[in-house]
C-alpha beads as a LAMMPS data file, in Angstrom:
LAMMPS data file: protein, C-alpha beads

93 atoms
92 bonds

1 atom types
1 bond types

-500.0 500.0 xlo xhi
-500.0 500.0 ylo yhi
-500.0 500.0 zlo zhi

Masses

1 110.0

Atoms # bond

1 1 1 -451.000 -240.555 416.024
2 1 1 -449.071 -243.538 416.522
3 1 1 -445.398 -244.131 417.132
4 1 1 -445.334 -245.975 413.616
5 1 1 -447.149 -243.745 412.330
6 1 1 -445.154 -240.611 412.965
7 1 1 -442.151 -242.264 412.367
8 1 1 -443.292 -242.963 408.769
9 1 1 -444.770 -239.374 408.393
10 1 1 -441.602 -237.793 409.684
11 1 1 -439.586 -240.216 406.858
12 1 1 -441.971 -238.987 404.235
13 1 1 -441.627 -235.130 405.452
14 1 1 -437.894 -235.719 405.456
15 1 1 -438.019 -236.631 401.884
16 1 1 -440.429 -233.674 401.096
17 1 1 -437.974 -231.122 402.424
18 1 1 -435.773 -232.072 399.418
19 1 1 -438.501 -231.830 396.911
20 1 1 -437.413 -229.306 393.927
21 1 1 -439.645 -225.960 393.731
22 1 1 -440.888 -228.034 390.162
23 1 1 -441.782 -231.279 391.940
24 1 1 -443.663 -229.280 395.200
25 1 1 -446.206 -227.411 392.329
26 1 1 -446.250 -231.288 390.597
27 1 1 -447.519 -233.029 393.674
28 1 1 -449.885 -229.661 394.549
29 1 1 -451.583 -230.790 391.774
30 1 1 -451.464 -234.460 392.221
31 1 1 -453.273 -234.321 395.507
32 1 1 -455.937 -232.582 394.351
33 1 1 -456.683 -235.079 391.688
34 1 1 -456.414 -237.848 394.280
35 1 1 -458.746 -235.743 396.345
36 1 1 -461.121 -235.694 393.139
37 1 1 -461.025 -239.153 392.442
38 1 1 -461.410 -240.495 396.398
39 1 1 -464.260 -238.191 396.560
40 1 1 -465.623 -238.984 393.127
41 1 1 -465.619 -243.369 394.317
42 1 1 -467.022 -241.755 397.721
43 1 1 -464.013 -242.389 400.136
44 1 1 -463.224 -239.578 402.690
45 1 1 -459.624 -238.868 402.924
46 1 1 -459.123 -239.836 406.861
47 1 1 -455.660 -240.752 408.196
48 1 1 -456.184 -244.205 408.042
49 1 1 -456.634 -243.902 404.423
50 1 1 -453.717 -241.309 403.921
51 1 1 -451.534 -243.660 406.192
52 1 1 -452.118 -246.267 403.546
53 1 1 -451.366 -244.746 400.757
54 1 1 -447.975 -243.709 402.883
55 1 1 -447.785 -247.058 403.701
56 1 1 -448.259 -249.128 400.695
57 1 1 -446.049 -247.019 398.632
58 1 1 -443.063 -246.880 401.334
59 1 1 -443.656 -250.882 401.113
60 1 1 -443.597 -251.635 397.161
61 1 1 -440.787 -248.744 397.222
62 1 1 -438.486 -251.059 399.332
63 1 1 -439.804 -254.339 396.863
64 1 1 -440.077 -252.742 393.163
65 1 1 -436.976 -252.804 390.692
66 1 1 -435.592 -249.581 389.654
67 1 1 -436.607 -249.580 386.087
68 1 1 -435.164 -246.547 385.301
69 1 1 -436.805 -244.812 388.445
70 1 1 -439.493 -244.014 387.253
71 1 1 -441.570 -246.591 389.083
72 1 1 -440.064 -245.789 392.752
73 1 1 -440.255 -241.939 391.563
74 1 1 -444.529 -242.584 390.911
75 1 1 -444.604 -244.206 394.245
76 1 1 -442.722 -241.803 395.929
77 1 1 -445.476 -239.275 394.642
78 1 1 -448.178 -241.394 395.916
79 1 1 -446.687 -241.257 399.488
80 1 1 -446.170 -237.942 399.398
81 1 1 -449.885 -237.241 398.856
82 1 1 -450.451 -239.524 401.782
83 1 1 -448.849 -237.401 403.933
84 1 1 -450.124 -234.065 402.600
85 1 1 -453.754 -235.788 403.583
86 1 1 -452.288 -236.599 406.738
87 1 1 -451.181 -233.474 407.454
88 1 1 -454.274 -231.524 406.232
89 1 1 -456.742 -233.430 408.272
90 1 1 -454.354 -233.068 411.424
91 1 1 -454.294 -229.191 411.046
92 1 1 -458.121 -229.192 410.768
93 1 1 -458.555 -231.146 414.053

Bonds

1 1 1 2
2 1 2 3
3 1 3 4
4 1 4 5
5 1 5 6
6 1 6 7
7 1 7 8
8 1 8 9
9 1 9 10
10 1 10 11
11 1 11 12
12 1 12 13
13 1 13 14
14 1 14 15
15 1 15 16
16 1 16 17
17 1 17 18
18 1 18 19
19 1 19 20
20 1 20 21
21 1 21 22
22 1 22 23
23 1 23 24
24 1 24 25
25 1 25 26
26 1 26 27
27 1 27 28
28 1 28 29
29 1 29 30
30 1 30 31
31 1 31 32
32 1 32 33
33 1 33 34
34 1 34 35
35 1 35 36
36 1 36 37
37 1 37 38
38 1 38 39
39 1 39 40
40 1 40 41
41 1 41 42
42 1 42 43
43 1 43 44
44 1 44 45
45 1 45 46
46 1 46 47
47 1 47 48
48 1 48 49
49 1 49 50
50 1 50 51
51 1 51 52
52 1 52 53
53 1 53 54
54 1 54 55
55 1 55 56
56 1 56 57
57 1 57 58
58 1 58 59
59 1 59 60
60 1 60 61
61 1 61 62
62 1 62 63
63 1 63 64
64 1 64 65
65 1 65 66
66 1 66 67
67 1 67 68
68 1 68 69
69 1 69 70
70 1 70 71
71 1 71 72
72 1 72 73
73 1 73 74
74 1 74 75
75 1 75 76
76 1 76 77
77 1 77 78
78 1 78 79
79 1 79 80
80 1 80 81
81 1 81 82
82 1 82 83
83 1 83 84
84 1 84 85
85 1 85 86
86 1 86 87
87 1 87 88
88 1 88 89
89 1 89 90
90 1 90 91
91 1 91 92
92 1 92 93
């Protein structure tokens, strides 16, 4: 993996470690559904595309007003699923 690449991923796992025993079981079940729905438009999860979604979100996270949190909270999730696809297909390799 790249050196900008781990350094996100090791951001993102920093952030994980805090994660609530609620919001772990929450994003469980969120990654499956991405899973699901990548699968179901045909798109394999590979790193490039779970570095994206890390990516993207980490960006729009630094750009997007708080309203309320809600919106950095949603992208938060969607970079935490990034990793977790990340991390799966490196453990497979």
């Amino acid at each position: 993996m790249g050196e900008e690449r781990e350094r996100l991923a090791t951001l993102l796992r920093s952030q994980a470690e805090a994660l609530e025993c609620w919001e772990t079981a929450e994003l469980h079940l969120l990654e499956h559904a991405v899973r699901d729905h990548l699968a179901e438009l045909g798109i394999e999860a590979t790193p490039d595309v779970a570095v994206a979604l890390m990516a993207v979100a980490t960006l729009l996270t630094d750009r997007t007003p708080e309203w309320g949190g809600h919106a950095r909270d949603a992208l938060a999730e969607v970079a935490q699923v990034g990793l977790r696809l990340l991390e799966d297909h490196s453990a497979s390799s």
